[in-house]
Structures are given as C-alpha cells and as structure tokens.
C-alpha positions as CSV (number, residue, x, y, z in Angstrom):
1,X,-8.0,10.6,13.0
2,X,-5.0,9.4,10.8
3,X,-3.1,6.5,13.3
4,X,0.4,7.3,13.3
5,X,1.3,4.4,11.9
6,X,1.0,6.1,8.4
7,X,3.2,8.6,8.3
8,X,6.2,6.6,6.8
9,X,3.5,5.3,3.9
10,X,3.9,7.1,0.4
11,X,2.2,6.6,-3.0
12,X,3.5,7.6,-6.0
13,X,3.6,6.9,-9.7
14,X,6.4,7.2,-12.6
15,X,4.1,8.0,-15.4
16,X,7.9,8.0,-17.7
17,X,8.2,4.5,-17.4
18,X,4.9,3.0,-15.8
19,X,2.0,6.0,-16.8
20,X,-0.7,2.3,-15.6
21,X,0.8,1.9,-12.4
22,X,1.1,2.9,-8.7
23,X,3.0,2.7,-5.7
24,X,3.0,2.3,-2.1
25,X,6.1,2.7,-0.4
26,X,6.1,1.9,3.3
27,X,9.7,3.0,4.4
28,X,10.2,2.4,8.0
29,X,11.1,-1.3,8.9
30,X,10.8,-3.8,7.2
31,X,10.8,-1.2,4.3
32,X,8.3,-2.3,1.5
33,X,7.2,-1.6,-2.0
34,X,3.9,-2.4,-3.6
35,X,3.5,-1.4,-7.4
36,X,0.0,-1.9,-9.0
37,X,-2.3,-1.3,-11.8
38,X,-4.5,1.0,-11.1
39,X,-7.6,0.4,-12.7
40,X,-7.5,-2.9,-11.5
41,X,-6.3,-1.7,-7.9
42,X,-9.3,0.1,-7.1
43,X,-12.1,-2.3,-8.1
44,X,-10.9,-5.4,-6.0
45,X,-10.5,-7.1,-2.3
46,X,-7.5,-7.2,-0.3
47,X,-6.7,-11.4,-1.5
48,X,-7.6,-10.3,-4.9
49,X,-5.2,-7.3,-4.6
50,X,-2.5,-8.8,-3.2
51,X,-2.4,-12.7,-4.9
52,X,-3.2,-11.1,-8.6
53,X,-2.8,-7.8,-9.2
54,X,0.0,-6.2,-6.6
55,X,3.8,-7.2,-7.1
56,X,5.0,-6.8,-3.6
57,X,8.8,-6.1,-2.6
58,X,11.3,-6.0,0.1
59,X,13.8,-4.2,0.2
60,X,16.1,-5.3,2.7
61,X,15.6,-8.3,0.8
62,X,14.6,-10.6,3.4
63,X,10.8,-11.1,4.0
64,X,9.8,-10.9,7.5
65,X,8.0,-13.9,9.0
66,X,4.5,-14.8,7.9
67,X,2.7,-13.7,10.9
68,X,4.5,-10.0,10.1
69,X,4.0,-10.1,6.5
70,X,0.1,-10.1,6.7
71,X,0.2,-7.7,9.5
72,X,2.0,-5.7,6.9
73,X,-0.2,-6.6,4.3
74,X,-3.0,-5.8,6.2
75,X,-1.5,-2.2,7.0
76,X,-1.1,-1.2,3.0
77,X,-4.0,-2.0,2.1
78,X,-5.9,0.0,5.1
79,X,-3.5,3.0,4.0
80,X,-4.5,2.2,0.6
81,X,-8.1,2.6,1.5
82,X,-7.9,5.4,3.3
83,X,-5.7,7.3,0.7
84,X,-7.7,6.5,-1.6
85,X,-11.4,6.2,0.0
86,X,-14.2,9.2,-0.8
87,X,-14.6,10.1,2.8
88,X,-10.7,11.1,3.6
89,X,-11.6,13.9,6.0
90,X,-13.5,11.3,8.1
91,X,-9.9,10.4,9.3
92,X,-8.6,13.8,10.0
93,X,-8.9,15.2,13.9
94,X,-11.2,18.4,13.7
C-alpha cells in the first residue's frame, strides 16, 4: 500500500531547459524542491544523493529545523524509491 503521505509528492522533468534532469516536488508544508541528474540519481545512496548530486530547495525560503529536514530528506528519497523502484505494484492495495 502507497502511505498517504505521498500524495502531495510529484516528479517531473523540463526537457526545454534541463532534458538531464529531474524533479521532486513535495508541495504540502514545508513545500520542497529537489532537481537531479538522472543518470546519476539512480545509481547512488541516499548521503551520496543528497550531499553530491541533488540541489535541494525551499520554497518558503526558510529551512525547517534539522531534526525536520532529514525527516524530510528521508521522505523524498523513500518516494523517490518507490516511484522509481521495479516492483511498484508491490505498494499498491489489491
């Protein structure tokens, strides 16, 4: 089953302007974007992902505390894996 956390989380791409990258936009509070190549996206770890490779962004324009920024963190990239993971219908309520 999908949690329901998820449903606010979107990926997307602007193949005009970026055709390498793509995004993850989470937009309930604190709304966030993540924007990512992604042949490097897909072949990494989550401390790989996000200290290298990911450019993450507010956008209220504060950052939350620490403690709620890795919770955050931690929430993208387990929608990024699921999204993106082989076995999708494993998370979908027969």
């Amino acid at each position: 089953m999908i949690p329901e956390k998820f449903k606010n989380y979107y990926t997307g791409k602007n193949t005009l302007f970026y055709p390498e990258y793509e995004f993850i936009v989470k937009l309930s509070y604190p709304r966030v974007f993540v924007k990512y190549k992604i042949t490097e996206g897909y072949y990494t770890d989550f401390d790989k992902f996000f200290d290298n490779i990911a450019e993450v962004q507010y956008l209220e324009g504060d950052r939350p505390r620490e403690i709620d920024q890795q919770q955050i963190l931690n929430d993208i990239w387990d929608y990024i894996t699921m999204e993106k993971g082989s076995n999708q219908d494993d998370y979908i309520e027969s």
